[in-house]
C-alpha positions as CSV (number, residue, x, y, z in Angstrom):
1,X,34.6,69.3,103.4
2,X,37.8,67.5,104.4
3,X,41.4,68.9,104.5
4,X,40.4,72.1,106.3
5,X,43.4,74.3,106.5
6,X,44.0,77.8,108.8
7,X,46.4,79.9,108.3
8,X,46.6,82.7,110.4
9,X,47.7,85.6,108.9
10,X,51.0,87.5,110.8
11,X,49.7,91.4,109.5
12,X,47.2,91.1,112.7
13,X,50.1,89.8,114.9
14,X,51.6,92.1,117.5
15,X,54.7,92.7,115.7
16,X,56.8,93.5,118.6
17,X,56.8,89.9,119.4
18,X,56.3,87.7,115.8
19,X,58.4,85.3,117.3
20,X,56.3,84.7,119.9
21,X,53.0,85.1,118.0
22,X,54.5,82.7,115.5
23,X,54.9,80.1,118.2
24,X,51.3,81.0,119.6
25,X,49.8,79.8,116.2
26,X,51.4,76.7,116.1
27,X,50.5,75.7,119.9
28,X,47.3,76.5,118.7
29,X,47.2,74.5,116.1
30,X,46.8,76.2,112.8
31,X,48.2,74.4,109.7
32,X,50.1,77.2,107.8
33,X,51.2,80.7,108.4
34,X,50.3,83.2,106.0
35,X,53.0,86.0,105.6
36,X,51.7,89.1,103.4
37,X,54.9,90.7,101.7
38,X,54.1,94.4,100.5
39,X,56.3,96.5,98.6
40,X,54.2,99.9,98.7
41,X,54.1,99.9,94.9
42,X,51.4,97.0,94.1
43,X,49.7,97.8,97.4
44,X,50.4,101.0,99.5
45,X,51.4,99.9,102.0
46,X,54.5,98.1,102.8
47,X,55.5,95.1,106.0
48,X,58.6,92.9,105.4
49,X,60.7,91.1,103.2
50,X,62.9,88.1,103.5
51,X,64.6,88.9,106.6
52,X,61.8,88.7,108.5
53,X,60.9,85.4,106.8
54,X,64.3,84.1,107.7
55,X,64.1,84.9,111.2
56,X,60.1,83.9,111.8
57,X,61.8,80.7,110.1
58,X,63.7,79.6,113.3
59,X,60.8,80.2,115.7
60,X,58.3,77.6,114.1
61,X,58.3,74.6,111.9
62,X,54.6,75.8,110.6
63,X,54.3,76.0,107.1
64,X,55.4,79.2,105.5
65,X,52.6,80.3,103.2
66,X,54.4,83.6,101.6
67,X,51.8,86.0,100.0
68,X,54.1,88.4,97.2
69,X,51.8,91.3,97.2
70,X,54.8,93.4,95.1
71,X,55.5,93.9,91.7
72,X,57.7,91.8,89.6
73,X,57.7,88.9,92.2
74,X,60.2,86.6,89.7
75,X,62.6,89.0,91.2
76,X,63.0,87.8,94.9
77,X,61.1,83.9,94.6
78,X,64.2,82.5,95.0
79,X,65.1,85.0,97.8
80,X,62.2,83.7,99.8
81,X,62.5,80.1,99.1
82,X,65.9,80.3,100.4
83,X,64.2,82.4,103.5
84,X,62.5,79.4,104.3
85,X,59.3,80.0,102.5
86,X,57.3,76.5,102.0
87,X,54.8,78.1,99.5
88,X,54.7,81.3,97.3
89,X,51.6,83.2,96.2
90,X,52.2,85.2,93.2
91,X,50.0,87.9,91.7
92,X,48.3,87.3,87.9
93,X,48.2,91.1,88.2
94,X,51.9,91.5,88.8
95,X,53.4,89.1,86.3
96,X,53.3,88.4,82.9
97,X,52.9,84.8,81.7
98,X,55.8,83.6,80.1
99,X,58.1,85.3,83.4
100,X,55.5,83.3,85.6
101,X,55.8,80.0,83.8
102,X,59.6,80.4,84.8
103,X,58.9,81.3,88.4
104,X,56.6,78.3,89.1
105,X,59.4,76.3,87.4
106,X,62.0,77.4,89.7
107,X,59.3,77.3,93.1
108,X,58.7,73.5,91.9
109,X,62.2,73.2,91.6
110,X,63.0,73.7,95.1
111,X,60.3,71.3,96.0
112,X,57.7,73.8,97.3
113,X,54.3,74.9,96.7
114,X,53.1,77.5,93.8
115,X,50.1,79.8,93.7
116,X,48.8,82.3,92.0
117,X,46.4,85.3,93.6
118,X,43.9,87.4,91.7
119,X,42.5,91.1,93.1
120,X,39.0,91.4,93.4
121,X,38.6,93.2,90.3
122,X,40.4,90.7,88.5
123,X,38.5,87.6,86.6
124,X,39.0,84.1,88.2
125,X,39.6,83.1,84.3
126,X,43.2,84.8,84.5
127,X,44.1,82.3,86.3
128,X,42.5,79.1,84.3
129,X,45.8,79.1,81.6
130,X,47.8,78.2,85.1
131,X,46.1,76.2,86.5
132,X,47.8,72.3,85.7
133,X,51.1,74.0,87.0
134,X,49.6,75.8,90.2
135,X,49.3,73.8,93.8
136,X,47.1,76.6,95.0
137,X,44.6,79.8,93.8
138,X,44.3,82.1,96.2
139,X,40.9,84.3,95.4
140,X,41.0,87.8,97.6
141,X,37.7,88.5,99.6
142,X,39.0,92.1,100.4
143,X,41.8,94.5,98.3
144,X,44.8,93.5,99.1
145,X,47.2,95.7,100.9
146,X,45.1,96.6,104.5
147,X,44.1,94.3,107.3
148,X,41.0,94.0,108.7
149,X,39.0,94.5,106.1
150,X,35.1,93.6,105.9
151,X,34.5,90.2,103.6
152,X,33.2,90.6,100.0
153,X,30.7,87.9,99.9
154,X,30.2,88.6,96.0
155,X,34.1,86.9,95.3
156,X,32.1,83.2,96.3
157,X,31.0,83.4,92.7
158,X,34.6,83.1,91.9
159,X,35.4,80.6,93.7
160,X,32.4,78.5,92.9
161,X,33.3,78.8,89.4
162,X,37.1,77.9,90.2
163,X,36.4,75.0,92.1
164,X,34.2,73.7,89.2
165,X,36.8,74.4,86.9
166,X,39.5,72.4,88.8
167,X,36.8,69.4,89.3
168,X,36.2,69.7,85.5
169,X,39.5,69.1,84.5
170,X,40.2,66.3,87.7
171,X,42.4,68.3,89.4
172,X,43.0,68.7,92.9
173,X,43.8,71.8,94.0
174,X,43.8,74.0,97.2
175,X,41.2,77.0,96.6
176,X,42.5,79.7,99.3
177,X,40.6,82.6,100.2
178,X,42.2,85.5,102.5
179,X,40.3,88.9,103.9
180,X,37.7,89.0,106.6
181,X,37.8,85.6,107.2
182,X,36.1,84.8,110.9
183,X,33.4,82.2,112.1
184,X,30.5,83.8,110.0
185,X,32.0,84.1,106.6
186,X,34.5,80.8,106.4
187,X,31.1,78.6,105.9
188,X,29.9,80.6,103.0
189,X,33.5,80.2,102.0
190,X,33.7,76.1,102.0
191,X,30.7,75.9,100.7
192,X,31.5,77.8,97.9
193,X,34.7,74.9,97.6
194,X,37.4,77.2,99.6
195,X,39.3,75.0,102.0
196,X,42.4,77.0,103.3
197,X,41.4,80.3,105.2
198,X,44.2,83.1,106.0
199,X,42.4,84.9,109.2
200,X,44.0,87.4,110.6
201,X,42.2,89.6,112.8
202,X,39.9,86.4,114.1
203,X,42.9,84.6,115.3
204,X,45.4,87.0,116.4
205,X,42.5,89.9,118.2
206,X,40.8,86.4,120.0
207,X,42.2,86.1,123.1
208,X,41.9,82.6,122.9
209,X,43.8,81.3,119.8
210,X,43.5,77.7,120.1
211,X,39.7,78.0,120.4
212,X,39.3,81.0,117.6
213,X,41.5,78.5,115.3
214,X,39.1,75.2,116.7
215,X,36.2,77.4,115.8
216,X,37.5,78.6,112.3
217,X,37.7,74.8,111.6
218,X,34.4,73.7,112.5
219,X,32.3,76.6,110.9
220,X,34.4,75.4,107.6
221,X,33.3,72.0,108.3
222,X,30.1,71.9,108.9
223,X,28.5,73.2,105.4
């Protein structure tokens, strides 16, 4: 598979230095950085909002790849954007479809990059209605809310069925997949039709990131 991306995720980072963890990705070569907002209502536990985003911002010129695990998300997209967030992952859970339509309107609108996420318990179908408007699914391979979780090797079916949904219609479409991603796991993952990885834990506890990132990309590409 071509077009492998890694995007570490900044939950595992040492957060007393982000700035510096931030940096550490990008020397290291990942592609994006994947930046889990939590509001401790759609998942219990809570991290940062756009301040932090805004700040991370001046450290890197990464990608931004903001995850909005909170409820009503239409609420702070333009928040975010302005932040400095280059993508933004919405919840089918969290939104209902007519307020999402708007919010993917205005995320195009600034010229970035719109996605939509679904929980483990959640169909892949729920996001099928979206799918000509979306740049990205993201399909969860843990519950969102907690890092460093094991991989759920059952969500493959969904992705297997998404990607053969977005190759039915002649799409193309980035197929994310975020929660116990590491060396073992990302091949089952990209073979399933996955090719951006958030891995958190397999980047940012490796005490080599530049060769935890190098190996992330070749277990995805040699499937």
């Amino acid at each position: 598979m071509t077009n492998i991306l890694i995007a570490p995720s900044i939950l595992s980072a040492d957060f007393s230095r982000l700035g510096e963890e931030a940096r550490r990705c990008e020397q290291a070569g990942a592609d994006w950085l994947h930046l889990d907002v939590m509001d401790g209502h759609f998942v219990p536990n809570i991290t940062f909002g756009a301040q932090m985003v805004k700040a991370l911002r001046t450290q890197t010129k990464l990608f931004f790849d903001v995850h909005l695990m909170i409820e009503r998300p239409e609420r702070c997209v333009e928040e975010f954007l302005g932040a400095g967030a280059d993508g933004v992952t919405m919840h089918a859970e969290g939104i209902d479809g007519e307020t999402l339509s708007r919010a993917i309107d205005v995320i195009h609108g600034a010229g970035k990059k719109a996605a939509l996420s679904v929980r483990p318990g959640t169909p892949i179908e729920a996001v099928y209605p979206w799918l000509d408007k979306l740049d990205m699914v993201l399909v969860m391979t843990v519950e969102p809310g907690f890092g460093g979780q094991a991989f759920m090797a059952d969500m493959l079916k969904k992705v297997s069925a998404l990607r053969e949904e977005i190759t039915r219609r002649g799409l193309k479409r980035i197929i994310q997949v975020d929660g116990g991603i590491d060396e073992r796991t990302i091949a089952g993952a990209a073979k399933a039709g996955a090719n951006c990885f958030a891995a958190g834990s397999a980047v940012f506890g490796s005490g080599d990131a530049k060769e935890a990132i190098a190996g992330l990309r070749r277990s995805a590409s040699n499937i």
